[in-house]
Predicted model as a PDB file, atoms N, CA, C, CB and O in Angstrom, pLDDT in the B-factor column:
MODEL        1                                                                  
ATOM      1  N   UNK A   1      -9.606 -15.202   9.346  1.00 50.00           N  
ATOM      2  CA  UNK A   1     -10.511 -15.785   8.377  1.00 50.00           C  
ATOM      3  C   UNK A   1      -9.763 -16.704   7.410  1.00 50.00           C  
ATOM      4  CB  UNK A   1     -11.237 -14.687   7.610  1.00 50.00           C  
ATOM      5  O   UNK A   1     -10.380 -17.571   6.791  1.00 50.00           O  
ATOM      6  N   UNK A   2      -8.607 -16.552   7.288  1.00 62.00           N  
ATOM      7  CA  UNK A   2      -7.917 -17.241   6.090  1.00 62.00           C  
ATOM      8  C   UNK A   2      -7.659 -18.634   6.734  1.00 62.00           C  
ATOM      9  CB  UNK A   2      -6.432 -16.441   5.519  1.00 62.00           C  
ATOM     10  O   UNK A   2      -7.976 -19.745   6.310  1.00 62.00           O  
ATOM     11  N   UNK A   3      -6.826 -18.186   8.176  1.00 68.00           N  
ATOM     12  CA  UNK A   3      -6.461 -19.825   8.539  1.00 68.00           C  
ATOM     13  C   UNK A   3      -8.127 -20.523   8.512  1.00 68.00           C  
ATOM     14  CB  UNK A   3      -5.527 -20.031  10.500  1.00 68.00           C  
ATOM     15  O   UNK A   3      -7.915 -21.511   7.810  1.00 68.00           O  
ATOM     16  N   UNK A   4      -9.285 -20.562   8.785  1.00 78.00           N  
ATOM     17  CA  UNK A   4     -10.239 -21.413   8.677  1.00 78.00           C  
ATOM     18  C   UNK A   4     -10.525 -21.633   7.242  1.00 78.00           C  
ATOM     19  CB  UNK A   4     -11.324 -20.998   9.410  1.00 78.00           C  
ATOM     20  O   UNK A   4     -11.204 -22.567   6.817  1.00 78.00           O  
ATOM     21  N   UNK A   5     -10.132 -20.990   6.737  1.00 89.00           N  
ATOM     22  CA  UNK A   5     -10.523 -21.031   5.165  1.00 89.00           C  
ATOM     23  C   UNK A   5      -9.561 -21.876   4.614  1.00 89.00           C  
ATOM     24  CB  UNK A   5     -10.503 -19.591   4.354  1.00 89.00           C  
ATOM     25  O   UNK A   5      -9.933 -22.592   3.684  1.00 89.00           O  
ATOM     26  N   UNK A   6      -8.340 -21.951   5.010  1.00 90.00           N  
ATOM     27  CA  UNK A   6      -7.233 -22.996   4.489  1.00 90.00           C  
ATOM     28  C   UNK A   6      -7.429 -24.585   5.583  1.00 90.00           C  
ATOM     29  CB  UNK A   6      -5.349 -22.084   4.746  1.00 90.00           C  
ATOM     30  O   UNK A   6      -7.282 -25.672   5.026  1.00 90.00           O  
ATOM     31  N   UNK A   7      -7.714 -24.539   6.900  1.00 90.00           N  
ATOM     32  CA  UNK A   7      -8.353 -25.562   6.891  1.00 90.00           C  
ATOM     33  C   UNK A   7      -9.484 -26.312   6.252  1.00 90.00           C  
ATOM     34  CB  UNK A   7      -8.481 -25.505   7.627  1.00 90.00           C  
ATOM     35  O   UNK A   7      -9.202 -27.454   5.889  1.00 90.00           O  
ATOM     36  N   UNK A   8     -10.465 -25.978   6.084  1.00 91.00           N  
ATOM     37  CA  UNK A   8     -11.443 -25.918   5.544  1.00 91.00           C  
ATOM     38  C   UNK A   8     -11.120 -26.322   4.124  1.00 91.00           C  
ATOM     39  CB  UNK A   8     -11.997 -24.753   5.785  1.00 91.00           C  
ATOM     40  O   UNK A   8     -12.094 -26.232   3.377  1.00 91.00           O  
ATOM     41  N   UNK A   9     -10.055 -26.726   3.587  1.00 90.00           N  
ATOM     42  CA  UNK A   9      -9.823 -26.670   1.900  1.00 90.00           C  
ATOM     43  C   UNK A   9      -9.195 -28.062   2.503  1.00 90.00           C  
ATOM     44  CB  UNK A   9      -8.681 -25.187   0.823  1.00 90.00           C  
ATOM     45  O   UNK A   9      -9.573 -29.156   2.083  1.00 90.00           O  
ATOM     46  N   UNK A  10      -7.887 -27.875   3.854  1.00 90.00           N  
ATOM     47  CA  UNK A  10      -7.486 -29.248   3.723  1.00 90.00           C  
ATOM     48  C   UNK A  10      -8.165 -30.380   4.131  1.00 90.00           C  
ATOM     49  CB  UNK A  10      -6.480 -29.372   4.236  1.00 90.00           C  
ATOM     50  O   UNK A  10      -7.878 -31.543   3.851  1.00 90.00           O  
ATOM     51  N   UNK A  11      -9.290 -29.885   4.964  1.00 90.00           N  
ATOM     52  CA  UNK A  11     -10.474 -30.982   5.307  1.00 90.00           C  
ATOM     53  C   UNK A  11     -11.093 -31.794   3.989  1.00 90.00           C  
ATOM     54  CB  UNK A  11     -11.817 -30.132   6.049  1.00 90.00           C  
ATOM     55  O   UNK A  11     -11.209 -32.995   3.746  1.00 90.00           O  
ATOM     56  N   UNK A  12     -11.497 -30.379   3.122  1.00 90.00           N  
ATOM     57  CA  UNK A  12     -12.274 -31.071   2.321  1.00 90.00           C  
ATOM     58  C   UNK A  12     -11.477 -31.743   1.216  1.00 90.00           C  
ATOM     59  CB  UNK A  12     -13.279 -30.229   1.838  1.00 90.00           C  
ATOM     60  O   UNK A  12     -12.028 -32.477   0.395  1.00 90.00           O  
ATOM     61  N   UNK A  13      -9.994 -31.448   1.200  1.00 89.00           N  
ATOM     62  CA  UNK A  13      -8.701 -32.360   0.307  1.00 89.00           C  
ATOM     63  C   UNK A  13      -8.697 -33.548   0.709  1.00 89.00           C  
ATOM     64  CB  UNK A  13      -7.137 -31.930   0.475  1.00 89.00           C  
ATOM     65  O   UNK A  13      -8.629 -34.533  -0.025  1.00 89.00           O  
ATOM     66  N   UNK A  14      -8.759 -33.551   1.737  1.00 85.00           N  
ATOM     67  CA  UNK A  14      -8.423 -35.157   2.557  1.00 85.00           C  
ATOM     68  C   UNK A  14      -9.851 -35.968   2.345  1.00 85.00           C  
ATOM     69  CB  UNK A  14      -8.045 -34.989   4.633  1.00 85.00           C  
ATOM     70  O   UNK A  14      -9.893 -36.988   1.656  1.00 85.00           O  
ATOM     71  N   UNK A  15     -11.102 -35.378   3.049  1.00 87.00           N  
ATOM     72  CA  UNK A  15     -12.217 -35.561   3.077  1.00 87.00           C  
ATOM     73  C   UNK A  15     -12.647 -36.358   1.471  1.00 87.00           C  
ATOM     74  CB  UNK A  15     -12.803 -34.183   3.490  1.00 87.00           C  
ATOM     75  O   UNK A  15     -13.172 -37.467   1.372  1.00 87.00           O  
ATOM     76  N   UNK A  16     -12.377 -35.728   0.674  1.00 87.00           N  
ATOM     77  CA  UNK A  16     -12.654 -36.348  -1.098  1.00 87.00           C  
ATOM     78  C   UNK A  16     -11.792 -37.361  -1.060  1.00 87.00           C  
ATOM     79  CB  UNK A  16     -12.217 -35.269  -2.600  1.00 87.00           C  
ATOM     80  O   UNK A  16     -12.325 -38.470  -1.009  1.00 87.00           O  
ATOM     81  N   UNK A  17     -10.550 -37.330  -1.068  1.00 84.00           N  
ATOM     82  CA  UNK A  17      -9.353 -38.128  -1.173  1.00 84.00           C  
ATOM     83  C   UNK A  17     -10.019 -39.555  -0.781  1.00 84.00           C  
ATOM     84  CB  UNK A  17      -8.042 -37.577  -0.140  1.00 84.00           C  
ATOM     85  O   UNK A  17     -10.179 -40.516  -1.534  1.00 84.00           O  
ATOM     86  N   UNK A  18     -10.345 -39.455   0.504  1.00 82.00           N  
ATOM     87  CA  UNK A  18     -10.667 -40.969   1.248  1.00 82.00           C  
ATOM     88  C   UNK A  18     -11.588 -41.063   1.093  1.00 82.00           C  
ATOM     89  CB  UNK A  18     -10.529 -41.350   2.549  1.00 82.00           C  
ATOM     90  O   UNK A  18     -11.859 -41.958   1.894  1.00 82.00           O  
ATOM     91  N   UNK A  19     -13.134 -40.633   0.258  1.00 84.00           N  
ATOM     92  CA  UNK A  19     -14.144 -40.959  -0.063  1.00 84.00           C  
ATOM     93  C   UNK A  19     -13.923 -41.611  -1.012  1.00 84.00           C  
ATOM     94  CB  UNK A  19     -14.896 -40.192  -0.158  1.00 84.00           C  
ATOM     95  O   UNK A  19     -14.076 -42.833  -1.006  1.00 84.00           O  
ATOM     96  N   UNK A  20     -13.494 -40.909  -2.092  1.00 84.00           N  
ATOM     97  CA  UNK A  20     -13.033 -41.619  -3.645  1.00 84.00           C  
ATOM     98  C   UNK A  20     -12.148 -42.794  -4.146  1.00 84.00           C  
ATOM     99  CB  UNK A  20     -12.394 -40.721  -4.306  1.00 84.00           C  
ATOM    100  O   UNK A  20     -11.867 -43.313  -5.226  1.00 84.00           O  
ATOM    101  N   UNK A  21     -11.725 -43.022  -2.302  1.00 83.00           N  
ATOM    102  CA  UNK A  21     -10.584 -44.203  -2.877  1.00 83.00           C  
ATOM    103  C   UNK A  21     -11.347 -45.551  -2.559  1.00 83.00           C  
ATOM    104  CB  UNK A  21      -8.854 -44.190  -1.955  1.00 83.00           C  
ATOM    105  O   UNK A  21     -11.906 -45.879  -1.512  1.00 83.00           O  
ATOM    106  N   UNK A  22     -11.209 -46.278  -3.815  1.00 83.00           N  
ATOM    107  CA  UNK A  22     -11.743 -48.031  -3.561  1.00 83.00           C  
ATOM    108  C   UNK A  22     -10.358 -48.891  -3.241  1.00 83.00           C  
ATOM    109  CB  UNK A  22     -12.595 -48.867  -5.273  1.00 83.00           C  
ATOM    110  O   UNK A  22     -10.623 -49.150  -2.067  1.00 83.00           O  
ATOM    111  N   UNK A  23      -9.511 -49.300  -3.388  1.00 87.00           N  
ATOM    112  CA  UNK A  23      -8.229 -50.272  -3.364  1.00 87.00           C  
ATOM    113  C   UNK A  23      -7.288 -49.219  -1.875  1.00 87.00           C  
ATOM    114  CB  UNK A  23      -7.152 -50.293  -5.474  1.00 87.00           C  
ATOM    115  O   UNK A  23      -6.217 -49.685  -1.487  1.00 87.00           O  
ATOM    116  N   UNK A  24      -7.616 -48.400  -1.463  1.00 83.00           N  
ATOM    117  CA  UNK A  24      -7.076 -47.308  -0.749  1.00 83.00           C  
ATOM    118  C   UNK A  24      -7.424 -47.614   0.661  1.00 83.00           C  
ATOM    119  CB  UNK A  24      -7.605 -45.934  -1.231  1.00 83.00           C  
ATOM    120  O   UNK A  24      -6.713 -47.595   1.665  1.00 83.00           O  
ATOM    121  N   UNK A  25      -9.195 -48.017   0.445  1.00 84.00           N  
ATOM    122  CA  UNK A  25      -9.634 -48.361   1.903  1.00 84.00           C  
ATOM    123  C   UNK A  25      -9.419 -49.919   2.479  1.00 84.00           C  
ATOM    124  CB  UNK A  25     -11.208 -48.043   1.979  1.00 84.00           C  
ATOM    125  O   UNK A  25      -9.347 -50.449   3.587  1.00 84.00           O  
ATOM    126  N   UNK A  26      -9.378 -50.213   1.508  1.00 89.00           N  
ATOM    127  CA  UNK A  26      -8.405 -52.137   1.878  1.00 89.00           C  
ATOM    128  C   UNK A  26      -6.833 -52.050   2.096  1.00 89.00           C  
ATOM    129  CB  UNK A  26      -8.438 -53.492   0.159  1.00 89.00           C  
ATOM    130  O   UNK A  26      -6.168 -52.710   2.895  1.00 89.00           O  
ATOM    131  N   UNK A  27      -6.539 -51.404   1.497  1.00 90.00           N  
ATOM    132  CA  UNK A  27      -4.940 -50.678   2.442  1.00 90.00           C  
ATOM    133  C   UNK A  27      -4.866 -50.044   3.421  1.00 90.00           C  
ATOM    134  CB  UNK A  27      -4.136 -49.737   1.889  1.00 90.00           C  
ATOM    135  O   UNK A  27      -3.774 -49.943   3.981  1.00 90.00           O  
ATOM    136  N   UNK A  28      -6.057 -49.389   3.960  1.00 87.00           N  
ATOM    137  CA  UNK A  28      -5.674 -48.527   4.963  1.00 87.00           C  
ATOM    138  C   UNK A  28      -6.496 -49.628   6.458  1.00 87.00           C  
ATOM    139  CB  UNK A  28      -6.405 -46.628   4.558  1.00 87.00           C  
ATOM    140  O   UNK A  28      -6.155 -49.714   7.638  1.00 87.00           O  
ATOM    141  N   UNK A  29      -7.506 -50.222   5.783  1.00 91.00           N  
ATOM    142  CA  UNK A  29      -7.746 -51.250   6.900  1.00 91.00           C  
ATOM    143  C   UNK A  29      -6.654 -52.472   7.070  1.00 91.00           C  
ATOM    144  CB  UNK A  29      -9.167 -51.907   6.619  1.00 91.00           C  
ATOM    145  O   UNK A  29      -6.453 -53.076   8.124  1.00 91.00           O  
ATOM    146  N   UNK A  30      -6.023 -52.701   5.873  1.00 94.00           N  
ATOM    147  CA  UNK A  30      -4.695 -53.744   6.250  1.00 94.00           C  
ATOM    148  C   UNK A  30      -3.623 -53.268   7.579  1.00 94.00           C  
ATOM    149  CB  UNK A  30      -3.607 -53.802   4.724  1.00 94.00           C  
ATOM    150  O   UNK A  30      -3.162 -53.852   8.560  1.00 94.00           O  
ATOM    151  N   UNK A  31      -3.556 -52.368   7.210  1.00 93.00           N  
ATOM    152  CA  UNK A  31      -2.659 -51.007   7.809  1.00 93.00           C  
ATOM    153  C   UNK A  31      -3.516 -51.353   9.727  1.00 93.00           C  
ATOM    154  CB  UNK A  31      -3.328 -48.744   6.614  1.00 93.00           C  
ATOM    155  O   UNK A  31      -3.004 -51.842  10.734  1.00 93.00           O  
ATOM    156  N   UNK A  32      -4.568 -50.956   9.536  1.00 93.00           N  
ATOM    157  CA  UNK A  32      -4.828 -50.565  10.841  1.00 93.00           C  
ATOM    158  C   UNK A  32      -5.188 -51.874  11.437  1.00 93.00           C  
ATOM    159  CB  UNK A  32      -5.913 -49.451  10.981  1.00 93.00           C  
ATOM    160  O   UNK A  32      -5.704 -51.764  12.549  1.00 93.00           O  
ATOM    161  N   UNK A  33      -5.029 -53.300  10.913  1.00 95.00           N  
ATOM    162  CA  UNK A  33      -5.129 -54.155  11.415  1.00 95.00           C  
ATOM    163  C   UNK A  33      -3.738 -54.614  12.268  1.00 95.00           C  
ATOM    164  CB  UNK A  33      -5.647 -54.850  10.520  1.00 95.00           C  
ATOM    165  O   UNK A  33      -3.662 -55.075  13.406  1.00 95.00           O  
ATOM    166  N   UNK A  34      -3.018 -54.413  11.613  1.00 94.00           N  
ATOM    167  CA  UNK A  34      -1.211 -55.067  11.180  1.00 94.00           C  
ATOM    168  C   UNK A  34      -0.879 -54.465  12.504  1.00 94.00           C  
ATOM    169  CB  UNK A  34      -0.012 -54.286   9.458  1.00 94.00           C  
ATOM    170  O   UNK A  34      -0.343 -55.095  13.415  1.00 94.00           O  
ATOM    171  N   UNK A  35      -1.399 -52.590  12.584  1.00 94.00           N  
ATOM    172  CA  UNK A  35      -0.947 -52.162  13.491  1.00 94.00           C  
ATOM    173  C   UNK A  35      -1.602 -52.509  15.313  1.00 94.00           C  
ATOM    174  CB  UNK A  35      -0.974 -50.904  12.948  1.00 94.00           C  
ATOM    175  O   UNK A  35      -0.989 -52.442  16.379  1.00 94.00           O  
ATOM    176  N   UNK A  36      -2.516 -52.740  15.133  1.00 92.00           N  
ATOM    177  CA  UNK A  36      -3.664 -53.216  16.434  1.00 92.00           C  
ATOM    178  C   UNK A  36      -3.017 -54.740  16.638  1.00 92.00           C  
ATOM    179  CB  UNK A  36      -5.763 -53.289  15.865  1.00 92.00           C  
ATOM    180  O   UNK A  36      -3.145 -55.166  17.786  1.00 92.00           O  
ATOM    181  N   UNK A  37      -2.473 -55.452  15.879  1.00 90.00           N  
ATOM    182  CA  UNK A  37      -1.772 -56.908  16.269  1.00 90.00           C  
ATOM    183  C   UNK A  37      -0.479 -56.393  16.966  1.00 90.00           C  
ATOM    184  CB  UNK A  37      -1.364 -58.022  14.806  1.00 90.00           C  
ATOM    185  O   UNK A  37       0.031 -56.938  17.944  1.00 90.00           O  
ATOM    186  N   UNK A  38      -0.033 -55.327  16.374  1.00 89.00           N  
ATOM    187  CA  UNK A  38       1.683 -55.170  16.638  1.00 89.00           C  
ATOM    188  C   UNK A  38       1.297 -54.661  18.020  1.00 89.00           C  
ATOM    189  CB  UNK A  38       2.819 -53.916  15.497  1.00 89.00           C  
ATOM    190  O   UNK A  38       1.382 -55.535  18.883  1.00 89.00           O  
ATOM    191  N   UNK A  39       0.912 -53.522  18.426  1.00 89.00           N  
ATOM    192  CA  UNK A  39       0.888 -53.135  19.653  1.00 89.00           C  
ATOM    193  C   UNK A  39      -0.406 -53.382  20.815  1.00 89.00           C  
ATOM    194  CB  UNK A  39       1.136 -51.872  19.427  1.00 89.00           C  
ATOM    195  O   UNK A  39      -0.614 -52.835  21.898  1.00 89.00           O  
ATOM    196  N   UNK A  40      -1.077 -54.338  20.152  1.00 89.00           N  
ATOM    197  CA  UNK A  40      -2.000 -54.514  21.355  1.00 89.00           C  
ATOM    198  C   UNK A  40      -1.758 -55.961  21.986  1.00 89.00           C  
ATOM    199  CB  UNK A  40      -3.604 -54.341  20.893  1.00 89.00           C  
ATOM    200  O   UNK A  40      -1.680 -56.218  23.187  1.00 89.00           O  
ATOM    201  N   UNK A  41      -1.619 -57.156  20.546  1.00 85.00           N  
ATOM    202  CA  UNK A  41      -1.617 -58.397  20.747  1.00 85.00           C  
ATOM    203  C   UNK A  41      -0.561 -58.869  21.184  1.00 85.00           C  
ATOM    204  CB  UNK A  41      -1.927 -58.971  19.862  1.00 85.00           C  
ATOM    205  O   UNK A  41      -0.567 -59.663  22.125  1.00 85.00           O  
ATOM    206  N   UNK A  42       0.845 -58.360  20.421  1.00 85.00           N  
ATOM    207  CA  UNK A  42       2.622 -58.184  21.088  1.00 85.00           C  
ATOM    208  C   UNK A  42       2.890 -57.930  22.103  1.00 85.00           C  
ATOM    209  CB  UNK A  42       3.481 -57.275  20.681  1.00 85.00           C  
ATOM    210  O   UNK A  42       3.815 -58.505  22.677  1.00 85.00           O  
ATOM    211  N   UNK A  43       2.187 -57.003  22.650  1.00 83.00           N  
ATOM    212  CA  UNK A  43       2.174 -56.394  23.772  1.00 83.00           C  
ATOM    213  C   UNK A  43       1.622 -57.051  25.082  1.00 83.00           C  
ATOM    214  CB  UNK A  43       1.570 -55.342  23.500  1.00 83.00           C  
ATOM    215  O   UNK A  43       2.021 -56.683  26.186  1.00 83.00           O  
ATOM    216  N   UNK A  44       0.522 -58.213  24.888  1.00 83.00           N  
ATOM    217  CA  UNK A  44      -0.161 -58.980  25.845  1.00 83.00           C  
ATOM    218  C   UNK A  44       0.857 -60.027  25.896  1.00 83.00           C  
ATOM    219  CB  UNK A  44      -1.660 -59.437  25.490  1.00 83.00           C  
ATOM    220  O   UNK A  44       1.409 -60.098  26.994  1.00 83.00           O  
ATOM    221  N   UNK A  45       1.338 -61.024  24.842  1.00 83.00           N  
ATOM    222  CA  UNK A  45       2.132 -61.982  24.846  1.00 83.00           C  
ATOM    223  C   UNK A  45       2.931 -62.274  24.847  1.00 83.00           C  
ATOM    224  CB  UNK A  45       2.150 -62.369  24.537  1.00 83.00           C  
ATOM    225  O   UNK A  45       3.263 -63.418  25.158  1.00 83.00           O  
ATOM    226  N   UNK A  46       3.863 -61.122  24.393  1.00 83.00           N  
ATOM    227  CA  UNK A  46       5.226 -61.120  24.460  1.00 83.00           C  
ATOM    228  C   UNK A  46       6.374 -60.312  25.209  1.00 83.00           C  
ATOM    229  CB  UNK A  46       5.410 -61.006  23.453  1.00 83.00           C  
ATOM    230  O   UNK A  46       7.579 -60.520  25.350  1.00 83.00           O  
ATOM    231  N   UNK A  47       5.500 -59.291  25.638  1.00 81.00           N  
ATOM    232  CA  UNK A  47       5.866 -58.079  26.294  1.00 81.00           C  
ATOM    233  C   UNK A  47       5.601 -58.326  28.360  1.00 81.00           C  
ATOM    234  CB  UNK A  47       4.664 -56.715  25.416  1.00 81.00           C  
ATOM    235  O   UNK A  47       6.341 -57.350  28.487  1.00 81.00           O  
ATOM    236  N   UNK A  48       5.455 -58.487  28.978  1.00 79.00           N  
ATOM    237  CA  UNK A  48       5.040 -58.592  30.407  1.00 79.00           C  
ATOM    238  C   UNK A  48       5.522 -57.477  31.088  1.00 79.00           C  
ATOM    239  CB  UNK A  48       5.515 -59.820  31.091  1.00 79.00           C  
ATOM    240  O   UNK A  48       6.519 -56.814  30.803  1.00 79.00           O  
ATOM    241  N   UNK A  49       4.568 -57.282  32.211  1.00 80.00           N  
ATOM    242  CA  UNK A  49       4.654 -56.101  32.920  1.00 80.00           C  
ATOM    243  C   UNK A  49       6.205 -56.778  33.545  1.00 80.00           C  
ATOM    244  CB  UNK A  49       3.153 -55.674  34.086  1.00 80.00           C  
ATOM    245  O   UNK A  49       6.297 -57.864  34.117  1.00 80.00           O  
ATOM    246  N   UNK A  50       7.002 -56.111  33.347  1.00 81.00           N  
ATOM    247  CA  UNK A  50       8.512 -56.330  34.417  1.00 81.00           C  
ATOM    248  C   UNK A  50       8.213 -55.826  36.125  1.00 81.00           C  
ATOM    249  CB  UNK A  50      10.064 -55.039  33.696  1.00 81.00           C  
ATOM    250  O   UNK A  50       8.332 -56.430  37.191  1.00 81.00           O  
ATOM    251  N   UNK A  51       7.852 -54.673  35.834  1.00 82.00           N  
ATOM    252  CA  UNK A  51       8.062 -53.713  37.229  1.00 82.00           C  
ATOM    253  C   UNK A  51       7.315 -54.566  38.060  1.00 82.00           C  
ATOM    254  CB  UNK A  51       7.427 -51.997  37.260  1.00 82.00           C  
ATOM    255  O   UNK A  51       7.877 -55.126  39.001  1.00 82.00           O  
ATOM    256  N   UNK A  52       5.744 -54.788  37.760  1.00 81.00           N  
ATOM    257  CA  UNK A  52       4.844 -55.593  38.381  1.00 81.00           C  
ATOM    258  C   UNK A  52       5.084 -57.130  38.679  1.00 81.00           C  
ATOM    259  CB  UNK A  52       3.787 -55.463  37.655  1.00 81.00           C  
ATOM    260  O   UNK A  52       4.388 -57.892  39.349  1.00 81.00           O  
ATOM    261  N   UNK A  53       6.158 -57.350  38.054  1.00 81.00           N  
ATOM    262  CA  UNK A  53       6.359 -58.527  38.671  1.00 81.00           C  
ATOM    263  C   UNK A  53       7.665 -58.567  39.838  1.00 81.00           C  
ATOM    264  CB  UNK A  53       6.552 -59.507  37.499  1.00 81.00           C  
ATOM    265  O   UNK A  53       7.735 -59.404  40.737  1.00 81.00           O  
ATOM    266  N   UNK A  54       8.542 -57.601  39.626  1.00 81.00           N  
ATOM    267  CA  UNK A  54       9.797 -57.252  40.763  1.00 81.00           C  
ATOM    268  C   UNK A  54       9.404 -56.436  41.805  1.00 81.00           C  
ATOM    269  CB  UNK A  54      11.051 -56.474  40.169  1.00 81.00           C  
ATOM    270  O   UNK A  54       9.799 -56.637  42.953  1.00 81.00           O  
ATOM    271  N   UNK A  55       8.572 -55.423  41.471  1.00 82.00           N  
ATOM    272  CA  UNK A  55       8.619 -54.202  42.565  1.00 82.00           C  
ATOM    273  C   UNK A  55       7.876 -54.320  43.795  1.00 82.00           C  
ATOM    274  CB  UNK A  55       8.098 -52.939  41.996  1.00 82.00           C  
ATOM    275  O   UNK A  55       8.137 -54.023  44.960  1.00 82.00           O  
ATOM    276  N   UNK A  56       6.759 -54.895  43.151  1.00 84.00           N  
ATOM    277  CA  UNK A  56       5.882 -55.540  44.043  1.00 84.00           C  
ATOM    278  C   UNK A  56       4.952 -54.015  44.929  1.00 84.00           C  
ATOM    279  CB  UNK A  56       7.013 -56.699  45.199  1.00 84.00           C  
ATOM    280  O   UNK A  56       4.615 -53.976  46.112  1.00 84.00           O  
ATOM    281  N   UNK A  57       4.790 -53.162  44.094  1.00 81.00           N  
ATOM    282  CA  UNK A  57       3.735 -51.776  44.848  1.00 81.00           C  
ATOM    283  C   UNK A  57       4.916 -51.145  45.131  1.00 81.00           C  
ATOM    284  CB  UNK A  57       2.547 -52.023  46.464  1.00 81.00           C  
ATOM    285  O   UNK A  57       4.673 -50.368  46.054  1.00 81.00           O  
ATOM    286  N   UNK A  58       6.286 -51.060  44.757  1.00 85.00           N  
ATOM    287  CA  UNK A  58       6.829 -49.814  45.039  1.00 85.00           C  
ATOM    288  C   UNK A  58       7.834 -50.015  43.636  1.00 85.00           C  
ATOM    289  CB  UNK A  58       7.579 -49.606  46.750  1.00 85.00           C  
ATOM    290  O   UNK A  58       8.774 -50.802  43.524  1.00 85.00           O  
ATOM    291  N   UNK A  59       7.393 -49.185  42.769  1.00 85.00           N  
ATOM    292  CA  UNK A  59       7.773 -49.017  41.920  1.00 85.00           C  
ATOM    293  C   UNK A  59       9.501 -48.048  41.286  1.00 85.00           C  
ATOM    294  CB  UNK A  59       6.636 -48.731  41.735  1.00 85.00           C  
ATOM    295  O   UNK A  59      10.479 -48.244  40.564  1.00 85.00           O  
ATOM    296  N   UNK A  60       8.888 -46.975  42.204  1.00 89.00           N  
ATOM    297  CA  UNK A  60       9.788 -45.820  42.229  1.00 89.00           C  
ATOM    298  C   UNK A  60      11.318 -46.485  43.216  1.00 89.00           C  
ATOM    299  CB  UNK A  60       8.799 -44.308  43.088  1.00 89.00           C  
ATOM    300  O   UNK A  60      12.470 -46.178  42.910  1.00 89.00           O  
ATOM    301  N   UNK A  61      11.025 -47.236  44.167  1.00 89.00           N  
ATOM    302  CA  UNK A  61      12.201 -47.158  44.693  1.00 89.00           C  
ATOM    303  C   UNK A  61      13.280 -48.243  44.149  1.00 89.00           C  
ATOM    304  CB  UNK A  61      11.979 -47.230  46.080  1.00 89.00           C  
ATOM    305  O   UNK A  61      14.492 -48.265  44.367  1.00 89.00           O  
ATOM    306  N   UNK A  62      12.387 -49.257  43.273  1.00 87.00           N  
ATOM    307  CA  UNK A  62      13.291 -50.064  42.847  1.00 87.00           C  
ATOM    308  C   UNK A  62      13.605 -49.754  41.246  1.00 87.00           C  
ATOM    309  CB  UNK A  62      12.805 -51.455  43.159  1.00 87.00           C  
ATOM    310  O   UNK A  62      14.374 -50.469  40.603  1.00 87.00           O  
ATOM    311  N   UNK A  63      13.024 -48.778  40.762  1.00 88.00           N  
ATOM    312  CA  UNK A  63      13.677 -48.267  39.656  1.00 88.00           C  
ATOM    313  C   UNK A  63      15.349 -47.752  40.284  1.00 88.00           C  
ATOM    314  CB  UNK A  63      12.626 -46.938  38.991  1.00 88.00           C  
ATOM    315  O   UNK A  63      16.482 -48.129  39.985  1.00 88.00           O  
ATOM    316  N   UNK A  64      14.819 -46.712  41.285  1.00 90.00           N  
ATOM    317  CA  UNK A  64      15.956 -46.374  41.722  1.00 90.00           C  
ATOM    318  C   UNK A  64      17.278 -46.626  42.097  1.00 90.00           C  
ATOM    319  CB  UNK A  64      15.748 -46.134  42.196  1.00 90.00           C  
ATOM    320  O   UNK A  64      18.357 -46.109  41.804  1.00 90.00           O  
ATOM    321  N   UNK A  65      16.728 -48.075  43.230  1.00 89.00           N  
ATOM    322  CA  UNK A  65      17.583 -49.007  43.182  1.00 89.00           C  
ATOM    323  C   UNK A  65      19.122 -49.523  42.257  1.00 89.00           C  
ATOM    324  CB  UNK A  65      16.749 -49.676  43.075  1.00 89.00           C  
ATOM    325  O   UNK A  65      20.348 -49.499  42.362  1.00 89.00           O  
ATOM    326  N   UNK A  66      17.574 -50.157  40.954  1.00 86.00           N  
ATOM    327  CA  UNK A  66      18.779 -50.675  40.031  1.00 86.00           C  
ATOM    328  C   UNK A  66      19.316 -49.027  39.077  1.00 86.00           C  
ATOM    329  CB  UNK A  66      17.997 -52.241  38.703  1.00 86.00           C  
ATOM    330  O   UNK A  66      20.210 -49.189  38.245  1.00 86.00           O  
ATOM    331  N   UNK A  67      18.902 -47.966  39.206  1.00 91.00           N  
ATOM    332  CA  UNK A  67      19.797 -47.173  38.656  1.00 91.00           C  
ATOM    333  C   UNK A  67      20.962 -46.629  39.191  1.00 91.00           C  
ATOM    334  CB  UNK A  67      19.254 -46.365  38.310  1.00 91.00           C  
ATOM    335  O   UNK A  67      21.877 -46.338  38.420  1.00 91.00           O  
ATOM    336  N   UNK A  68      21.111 -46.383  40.797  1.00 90.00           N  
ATOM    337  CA  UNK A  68      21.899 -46.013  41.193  1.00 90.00           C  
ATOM    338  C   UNK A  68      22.934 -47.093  41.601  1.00 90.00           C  
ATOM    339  CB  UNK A  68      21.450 -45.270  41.917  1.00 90.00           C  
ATOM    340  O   UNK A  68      24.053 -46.693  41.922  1.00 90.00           O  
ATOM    341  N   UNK A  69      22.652 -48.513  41.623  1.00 83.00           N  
ATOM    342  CA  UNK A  69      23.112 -49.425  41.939  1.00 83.00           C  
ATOM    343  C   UNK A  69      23.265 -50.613  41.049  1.00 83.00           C  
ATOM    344  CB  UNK A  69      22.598 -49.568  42.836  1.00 83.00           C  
ATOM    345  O   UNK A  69      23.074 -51.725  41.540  1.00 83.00           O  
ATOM    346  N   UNK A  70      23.630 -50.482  39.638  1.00 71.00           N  
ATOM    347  CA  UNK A  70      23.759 -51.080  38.657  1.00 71.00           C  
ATOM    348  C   UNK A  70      24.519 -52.865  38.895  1.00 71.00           C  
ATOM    349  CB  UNK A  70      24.525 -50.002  37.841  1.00 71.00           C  
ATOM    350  O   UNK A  70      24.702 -53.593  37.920  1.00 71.00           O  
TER     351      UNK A  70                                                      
ENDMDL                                                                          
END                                                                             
């Protein structure tokens, strides 16, 4: 009974916290923008599938390849 009862306190800690904040929720959407550019948009343009472009459907053996055969 206690552990639901101490969740239940930190729900509703957090729960108030982020209701009550005005300047808090324009930081936390800055935040979750910044982060959706870094790993979604970085990730399309700057990042490229490697394997998919060398392995060509066999993935595993040419990892292998260049590990055992540096």
């Amino acid at each position: 009974m206690s552990k639901n009862n101490f969740f239940n306190k930190v729900f509703h800690l957090y729960y108030d916290g982020f209701r009550s904040m005005t300047l808090g929720k324009t930081l936390w959407a800055i935040i979750l923008i910044k982060l959706f550019i870094i790993f979604v948009v970085l990730k399309l343009f700057f990042f490229p599938d490697f394997l998919k472009q060398h392995a060509d459907g066999h993935e595993a053996e040419y990892v292998a390849t260049k590990l055992l055969n540096p």
